[in-house]
C-alpha positions as CSV (number, residue, x, y, z in Angstrom):
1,X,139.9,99.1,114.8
2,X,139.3,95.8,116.3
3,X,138.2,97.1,119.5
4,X,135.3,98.8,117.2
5,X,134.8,95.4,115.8
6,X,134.6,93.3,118.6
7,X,131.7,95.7,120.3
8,X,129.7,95.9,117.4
9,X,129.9,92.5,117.1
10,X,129.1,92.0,120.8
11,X,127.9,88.6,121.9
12,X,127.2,85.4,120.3
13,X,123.9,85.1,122.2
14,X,120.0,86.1,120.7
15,X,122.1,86.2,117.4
16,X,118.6,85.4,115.4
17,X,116.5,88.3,117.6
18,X,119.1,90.7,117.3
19,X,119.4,90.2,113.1
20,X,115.7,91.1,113.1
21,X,116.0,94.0,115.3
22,X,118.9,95.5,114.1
23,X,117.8,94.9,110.5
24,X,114.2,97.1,111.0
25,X,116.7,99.7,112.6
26,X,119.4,100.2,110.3
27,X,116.0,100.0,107.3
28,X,114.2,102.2,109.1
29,X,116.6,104.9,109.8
30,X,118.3,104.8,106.0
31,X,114.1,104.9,104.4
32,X,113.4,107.7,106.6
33,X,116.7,109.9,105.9
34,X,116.1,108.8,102.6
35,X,112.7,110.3,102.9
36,X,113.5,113.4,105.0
37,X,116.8,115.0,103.6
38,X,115.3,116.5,100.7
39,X,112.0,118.1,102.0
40,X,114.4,119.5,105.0
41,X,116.1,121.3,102.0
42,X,113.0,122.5,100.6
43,X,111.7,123.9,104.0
44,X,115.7,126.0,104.9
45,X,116.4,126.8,101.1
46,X,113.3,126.8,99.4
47,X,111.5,124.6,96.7
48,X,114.1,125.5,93.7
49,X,117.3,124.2,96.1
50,X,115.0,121.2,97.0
51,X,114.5,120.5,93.5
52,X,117.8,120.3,93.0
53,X,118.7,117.7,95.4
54,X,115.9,115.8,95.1
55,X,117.1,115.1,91.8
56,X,120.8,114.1,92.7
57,X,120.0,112.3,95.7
58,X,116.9,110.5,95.2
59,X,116.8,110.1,91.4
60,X,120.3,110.2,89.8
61,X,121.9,109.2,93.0
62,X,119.8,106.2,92.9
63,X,120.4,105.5,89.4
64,X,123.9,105.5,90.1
65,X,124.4,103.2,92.9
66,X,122.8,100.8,90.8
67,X,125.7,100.7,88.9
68,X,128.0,100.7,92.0
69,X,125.7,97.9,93.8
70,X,125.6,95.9,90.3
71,X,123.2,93.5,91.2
72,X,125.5,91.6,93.1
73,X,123.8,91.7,96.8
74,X,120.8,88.8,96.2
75,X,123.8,86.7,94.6
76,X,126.4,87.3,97.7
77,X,123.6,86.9,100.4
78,X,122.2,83.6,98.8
79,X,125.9,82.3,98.0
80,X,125.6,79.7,100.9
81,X,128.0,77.5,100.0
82,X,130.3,80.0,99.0
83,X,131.1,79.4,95.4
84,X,132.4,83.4,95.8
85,X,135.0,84.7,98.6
86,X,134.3,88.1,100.4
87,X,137.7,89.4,98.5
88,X,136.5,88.4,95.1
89,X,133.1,90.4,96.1
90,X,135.2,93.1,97.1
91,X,137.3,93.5,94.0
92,X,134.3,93.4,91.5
93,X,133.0,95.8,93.6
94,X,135.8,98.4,93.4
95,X,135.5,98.0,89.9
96,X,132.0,98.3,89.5
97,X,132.2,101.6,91.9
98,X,135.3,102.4,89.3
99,X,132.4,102.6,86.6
100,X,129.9,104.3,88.5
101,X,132.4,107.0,88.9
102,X,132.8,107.4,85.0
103,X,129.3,107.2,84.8
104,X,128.8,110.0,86.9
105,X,131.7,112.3,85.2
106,X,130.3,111.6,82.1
107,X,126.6,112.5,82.4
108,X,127.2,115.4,85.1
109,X,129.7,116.9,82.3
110,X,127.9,116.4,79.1
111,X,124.1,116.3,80.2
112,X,124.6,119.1,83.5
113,X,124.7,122.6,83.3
114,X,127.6,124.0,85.0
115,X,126.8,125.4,88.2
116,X,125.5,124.1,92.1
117,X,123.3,121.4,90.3
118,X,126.4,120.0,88.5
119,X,128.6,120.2,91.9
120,X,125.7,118.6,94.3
121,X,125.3,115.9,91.7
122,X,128.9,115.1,91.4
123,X,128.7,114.6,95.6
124,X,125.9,113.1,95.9
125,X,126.7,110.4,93.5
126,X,129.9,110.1,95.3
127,X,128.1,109.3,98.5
128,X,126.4,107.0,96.8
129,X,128.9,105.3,95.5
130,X,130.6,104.5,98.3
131,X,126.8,103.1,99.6
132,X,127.3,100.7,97.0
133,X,130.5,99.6,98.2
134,X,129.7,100.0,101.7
135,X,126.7,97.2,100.5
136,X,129.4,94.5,99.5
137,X,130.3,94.2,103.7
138,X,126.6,94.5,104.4
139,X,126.3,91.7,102.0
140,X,128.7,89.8,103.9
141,X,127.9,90.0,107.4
142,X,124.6,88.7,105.9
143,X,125.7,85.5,104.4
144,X,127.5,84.8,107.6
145,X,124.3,84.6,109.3
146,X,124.9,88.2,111.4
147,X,122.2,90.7,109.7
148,X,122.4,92.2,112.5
149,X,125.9,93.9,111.8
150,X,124.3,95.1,108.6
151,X,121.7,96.8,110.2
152,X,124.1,98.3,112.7
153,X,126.2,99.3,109.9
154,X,123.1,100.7,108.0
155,X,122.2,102.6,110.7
156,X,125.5,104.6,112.0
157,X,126.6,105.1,108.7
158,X,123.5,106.6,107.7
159,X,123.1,109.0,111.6
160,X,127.0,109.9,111.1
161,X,127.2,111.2,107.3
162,X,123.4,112.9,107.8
163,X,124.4,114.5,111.1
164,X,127.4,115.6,109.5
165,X,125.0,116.7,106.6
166,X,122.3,118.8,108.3
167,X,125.3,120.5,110.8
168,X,126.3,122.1,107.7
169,X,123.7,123.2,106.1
170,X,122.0,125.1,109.1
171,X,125.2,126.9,109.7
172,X,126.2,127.5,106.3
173,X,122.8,127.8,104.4
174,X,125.1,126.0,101.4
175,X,123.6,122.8,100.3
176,X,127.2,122.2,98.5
177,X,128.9,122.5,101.6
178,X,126.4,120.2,103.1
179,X,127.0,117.2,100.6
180,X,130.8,117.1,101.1
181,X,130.5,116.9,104.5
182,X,127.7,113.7,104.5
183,X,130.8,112.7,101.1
184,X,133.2,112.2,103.8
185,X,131.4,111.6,107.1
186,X,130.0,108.1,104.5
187,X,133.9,107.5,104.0
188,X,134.7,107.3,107.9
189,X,131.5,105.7,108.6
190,X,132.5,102.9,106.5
191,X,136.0,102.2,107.8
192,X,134.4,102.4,111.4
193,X,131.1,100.2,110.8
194,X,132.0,97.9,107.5
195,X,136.0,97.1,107.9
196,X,136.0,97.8,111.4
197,X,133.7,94.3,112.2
198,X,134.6,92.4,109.0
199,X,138.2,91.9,110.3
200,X,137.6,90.2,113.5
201,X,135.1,87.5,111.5
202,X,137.1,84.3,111.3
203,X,135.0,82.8,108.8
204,X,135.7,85.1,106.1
205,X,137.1,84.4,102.8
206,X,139.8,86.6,101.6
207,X,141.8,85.2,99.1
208,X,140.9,85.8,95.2
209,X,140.9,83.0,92.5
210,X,141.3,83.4,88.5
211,X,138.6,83.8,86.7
212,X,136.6,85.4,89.3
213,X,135.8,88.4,87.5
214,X,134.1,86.1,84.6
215,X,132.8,84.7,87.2
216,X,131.1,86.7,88.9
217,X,129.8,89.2,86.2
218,X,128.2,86.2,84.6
219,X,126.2,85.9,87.8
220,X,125.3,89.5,88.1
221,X,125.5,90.7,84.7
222,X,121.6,90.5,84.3
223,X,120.5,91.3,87.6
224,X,122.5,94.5,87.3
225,X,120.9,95.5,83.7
226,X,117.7,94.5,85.4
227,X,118.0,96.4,88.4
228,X,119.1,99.5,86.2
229,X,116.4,99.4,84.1
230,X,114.3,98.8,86.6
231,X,114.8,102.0,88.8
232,X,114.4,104.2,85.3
233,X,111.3,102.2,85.2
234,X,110.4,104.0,88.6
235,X,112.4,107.1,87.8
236,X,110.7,107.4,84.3
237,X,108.0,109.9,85.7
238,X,110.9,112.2,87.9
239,X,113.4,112.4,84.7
240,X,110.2,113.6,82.4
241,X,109.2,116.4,85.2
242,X,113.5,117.1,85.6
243,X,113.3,118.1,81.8
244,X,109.6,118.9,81.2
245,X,108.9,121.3,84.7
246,X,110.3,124.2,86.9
247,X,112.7,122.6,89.8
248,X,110.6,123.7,92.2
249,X,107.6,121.0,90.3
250,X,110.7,118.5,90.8
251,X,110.5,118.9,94.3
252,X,106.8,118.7,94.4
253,X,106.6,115.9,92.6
254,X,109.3,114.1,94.5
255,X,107.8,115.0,97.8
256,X,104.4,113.3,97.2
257,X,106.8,110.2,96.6
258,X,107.8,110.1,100.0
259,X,105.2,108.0,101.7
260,X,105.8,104.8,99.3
261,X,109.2,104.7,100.7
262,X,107.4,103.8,104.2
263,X,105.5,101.3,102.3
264,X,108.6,99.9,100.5
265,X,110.7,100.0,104.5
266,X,107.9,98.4,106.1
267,X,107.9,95.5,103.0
268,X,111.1,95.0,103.3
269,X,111.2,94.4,107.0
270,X,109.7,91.1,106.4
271,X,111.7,90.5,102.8
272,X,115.1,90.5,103.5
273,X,114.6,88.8,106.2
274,X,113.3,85.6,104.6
275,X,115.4,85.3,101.3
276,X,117.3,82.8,103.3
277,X,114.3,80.9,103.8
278,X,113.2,81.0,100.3
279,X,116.1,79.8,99.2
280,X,116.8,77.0,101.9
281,X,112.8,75.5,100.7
282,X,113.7,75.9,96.8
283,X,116.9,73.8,98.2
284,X,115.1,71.1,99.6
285,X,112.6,71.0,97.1
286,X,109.7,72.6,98.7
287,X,107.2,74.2,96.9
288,X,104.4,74.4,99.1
289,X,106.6,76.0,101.9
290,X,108.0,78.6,98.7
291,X,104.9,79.4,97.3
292,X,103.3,79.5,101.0
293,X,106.2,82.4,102.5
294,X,105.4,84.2,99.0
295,X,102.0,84.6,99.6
296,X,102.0,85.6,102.7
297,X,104.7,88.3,102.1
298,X,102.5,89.1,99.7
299,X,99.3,89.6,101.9
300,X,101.2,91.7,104.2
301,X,102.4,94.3,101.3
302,X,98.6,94.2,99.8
303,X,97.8,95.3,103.4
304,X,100.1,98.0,104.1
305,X,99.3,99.8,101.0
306,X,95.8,99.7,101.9
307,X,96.4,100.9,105.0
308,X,98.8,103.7,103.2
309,X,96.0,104.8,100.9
310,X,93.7,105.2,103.4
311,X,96.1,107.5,105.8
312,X,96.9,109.5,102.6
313,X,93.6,110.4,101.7
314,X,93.0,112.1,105.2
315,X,96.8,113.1,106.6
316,X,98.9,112.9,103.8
317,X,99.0,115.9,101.8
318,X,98.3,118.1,105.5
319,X,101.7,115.9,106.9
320,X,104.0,116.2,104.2
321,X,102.9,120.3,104.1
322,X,104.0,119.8,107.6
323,X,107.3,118.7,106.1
324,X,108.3,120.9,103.5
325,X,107.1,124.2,104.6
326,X,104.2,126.5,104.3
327,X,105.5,128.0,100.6
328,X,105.6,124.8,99.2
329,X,102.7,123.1,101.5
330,X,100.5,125.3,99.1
331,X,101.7,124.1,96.3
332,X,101.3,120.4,97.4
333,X,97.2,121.3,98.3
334,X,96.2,120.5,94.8
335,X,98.2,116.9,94.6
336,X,96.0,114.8,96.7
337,X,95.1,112.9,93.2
338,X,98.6,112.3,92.1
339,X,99.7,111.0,95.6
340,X,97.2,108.6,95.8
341,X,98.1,107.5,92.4
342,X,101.6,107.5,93.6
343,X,100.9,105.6,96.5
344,X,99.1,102.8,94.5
345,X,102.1,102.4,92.3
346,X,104.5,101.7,95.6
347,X,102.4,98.9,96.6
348,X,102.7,97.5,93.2
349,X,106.6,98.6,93.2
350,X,107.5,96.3,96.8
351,X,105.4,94.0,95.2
352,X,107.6,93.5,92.4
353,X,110.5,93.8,94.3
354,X,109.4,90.4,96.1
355,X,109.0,89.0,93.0
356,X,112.0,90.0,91.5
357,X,114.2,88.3,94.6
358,X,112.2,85.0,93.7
359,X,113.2,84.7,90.4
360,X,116.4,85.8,91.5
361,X,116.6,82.7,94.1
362,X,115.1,80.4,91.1
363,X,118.1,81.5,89.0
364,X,115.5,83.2,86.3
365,X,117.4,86.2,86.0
366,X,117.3,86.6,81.8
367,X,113.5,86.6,82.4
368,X,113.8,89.3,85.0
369,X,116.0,91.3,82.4
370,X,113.4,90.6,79.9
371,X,110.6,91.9,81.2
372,X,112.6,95.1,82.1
373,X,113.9,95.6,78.4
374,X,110.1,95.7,77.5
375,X,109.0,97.7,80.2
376,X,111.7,100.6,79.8
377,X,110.5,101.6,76.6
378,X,106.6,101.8,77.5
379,X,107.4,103.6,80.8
380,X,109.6,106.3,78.8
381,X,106.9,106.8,76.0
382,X,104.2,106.8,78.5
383,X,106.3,109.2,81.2
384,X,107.1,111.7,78.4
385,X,103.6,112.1,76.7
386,X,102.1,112.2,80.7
387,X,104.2,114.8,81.8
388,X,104.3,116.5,78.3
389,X,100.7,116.6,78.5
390,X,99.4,116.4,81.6
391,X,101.8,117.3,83.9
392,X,102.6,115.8,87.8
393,X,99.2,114.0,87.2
394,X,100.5,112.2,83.4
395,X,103.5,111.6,85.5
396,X,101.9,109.8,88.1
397,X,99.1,108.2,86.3
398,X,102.1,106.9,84.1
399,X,104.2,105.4,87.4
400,X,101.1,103.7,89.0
401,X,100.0,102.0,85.7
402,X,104.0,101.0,84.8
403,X,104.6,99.3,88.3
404,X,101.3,97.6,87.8
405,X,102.3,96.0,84.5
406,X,105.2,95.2,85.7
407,X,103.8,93.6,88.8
408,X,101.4,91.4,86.8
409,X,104.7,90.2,84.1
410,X,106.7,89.2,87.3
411,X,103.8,87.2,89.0
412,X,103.4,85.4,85.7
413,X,107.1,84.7,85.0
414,X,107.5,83.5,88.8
415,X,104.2,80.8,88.3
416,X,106.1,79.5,85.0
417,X,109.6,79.6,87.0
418,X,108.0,77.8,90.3
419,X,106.6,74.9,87.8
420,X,109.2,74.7,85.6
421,X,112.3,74.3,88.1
422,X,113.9,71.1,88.7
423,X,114.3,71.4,92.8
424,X,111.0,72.1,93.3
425,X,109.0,69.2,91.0
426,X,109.3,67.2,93.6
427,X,106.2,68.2,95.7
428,X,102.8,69.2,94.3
């Protein structure tokens, strides 16, 4: 195991190159599995099957390692003077992973039919589960200033438990046998790419203090229920078509979703990157360098949404045909509406996101939970009487015009933060 550290820690030379490198890599390669897996299940096992895990991986999955995750990355990463140690991140994390696996056993028995549905969603959650713990070590090598092992990490977890994946479902044809093997190809991914490295740092806290729980849970407690909220927020539209539509309209619907997680990868290239740097100028007290990284963040999302919408209306609905199959390519033929729409609302969506890390960093984190409260209940009126009504188009008129509203309630709570905060008054 420390041999496996010490190589994928490697040198201590182009450490700042090699964290943005290895950071687009390990981003890239988790958005575009993210992307991928599902229509590759549509195109061997057909639109129903695809359906199916759509839902447990992309939707409830999601949903799930939000609980796991429990806000707590943007508070590790920007703990830099270490008010937390890694083993007080750690524990909470266990436990937090603890109640995502109650979560899961609860709504997969009471709310799941029995059957291949309720087993995939029981192993898919599981796999994400342990990518919420895996985050805590992500989170880590991060604040140590080595983004780079997070990337690397990213990465060959997410080639090792999808290889695994895929291997099985082309020779079994059994999507069920396919998610235990990515269950436990995650698990030895992790000891090889998370503790593997984290062992041979010498900076790294281990020890655990009373009252860290309390601690700690104070700091996250709102970021979590914000974070929750705010992928049902996204979801809304997905859960309506689950319960309103066929499985094989899940999968359709989920499908034209794909291309605003290459918006969302490309945004976050240039996010994560710089939360460092937003919070080292909030530090320091300025505002003109804060509000100046924000905008051009910004600029660059604006742009790559444009630039989105514009490759949608001509490739789009052709590529992600492509993608799925012929049967279900058809089916697609009549969506170019609703993936513009959908497109749209990504923009708006990694917009938000950037937003939501600068309150975060300007400690505003009951206004981010407030705005979420409000916007959960319009987005699941609005997703219920869309899809009730008009189908994938009410869906995804309903998750363009929520991410927008949402969008415009975080710019304005991040103005009123920006003038209101104490570290930053002092430059105009």
């Amino acid at each position: 195991m420390n041999g496996i550290g010490s190589f994928l820690i490697g040198s201590e030379t182009n450490i700042a190159k090699r964290n943005v490198l290895w950071n687009m890599a390990g981003s890239f390669i988790y958005a575009l599995t993210s992307m991928l897996l599902g229509a590759v299940v549509t195109r061997s096992l057909g639109a129903a099957a695809g359906g199916i895990f759509f839902f447990a991986f992309s939707t409830f999955g999601q949903q799930i390692f939000i609980v796991a995750y429990f806000g707590m990355r943007p508070v590790q990463v920007t703990d830099a003077g270490e008010q937390g140690t890694f083993g007080e991140y750690r524990a909470f994390r266990l436990l937090s992973c603890t109640a995502a696996v109650l979560a899961t056993l609860f709504y997969g028995l009471l709310l799941t039919a029995p059957g291949e549905a309720r087993t995939v969603l029981f192993l898919t959650a599981g796999y994400k589960i342990l990518d919420g713990f895996a985050d805590c070590y992500d989170s880590e090598f991060q604040r140590q200033g080595r983004l780079y092992l997070a990337g690397k990490s990213n990465a060959f977890r997410t080639l090792g438990s999808v290889a695994l994946f895929l291997l099985l479902l082309f020779t079994t044809r059994s999507l069920t046998a396919a998610c235990l093997a990515a269950l436990i190809g995650q698990a030895g991914m992790i000891l090889l790419c998370c503790v593997a490295p984290i062992v041979c740092l010498p900076k790294v806290r281990r020890e655990r203090r009373r009252g860290y729980l309390r601690r700690l849970f104070a700091k996250s407690r709102w970021l979590f229920l914000g974070a929750f909220l705010d992928l049902y927020i996204f979801a809304a539209s997905k859960y309506a078509v689950n319960r309103y539509l066929t499985e094989a309209d899940n999968s359709y619907y989920t499908t034209i979703f794909i291309p605003t997680s290459v918006i969302n990868l490309m945004s976050n290239f240039v996010i994560r990157p710089v939360l460092t740097l937003l919070s080292e100028a909030r530090e320091a007290g300025r505002k003109r360098a804060f509000l100046s990284t924000v905008g051009k963040i910004a600029a660059l999302i604006l742009g790559l949404t444009l630039a989105g919408s514009l490759a949608a209306w001509f490739l789009g609905i052709p590529v992600l045909s492509l993608l799925v199959g012929a049967e279900a390519g058809k089916a697609l033929q009549g969506l170019r509406t609703e993936l513009l729409l959908v497109i749209l609302g990504g923009g708006f969506y990694a917009l938000l996101n950037l937003l939501y890390y600068c309150l975060v960093i300007l400690e505003r984190q009951r206004s981010i939970f407030l705005i979420y409260v409000l916007g959960t209940g319009l987005a699941w009126v609005s997703a219920e009487q869309g899809v009730r009504h008009r189908g994938l188009f009410g869906g995804a008129l309903s998750y363009c015009g929520m991410m927008a509203l949402l969008t415009l309630l975080f710019a304005a709570a991040t103005l009123s933060a920006v003038r209101q905060d104490r570290k930053l008054k002092g430059e105009t």
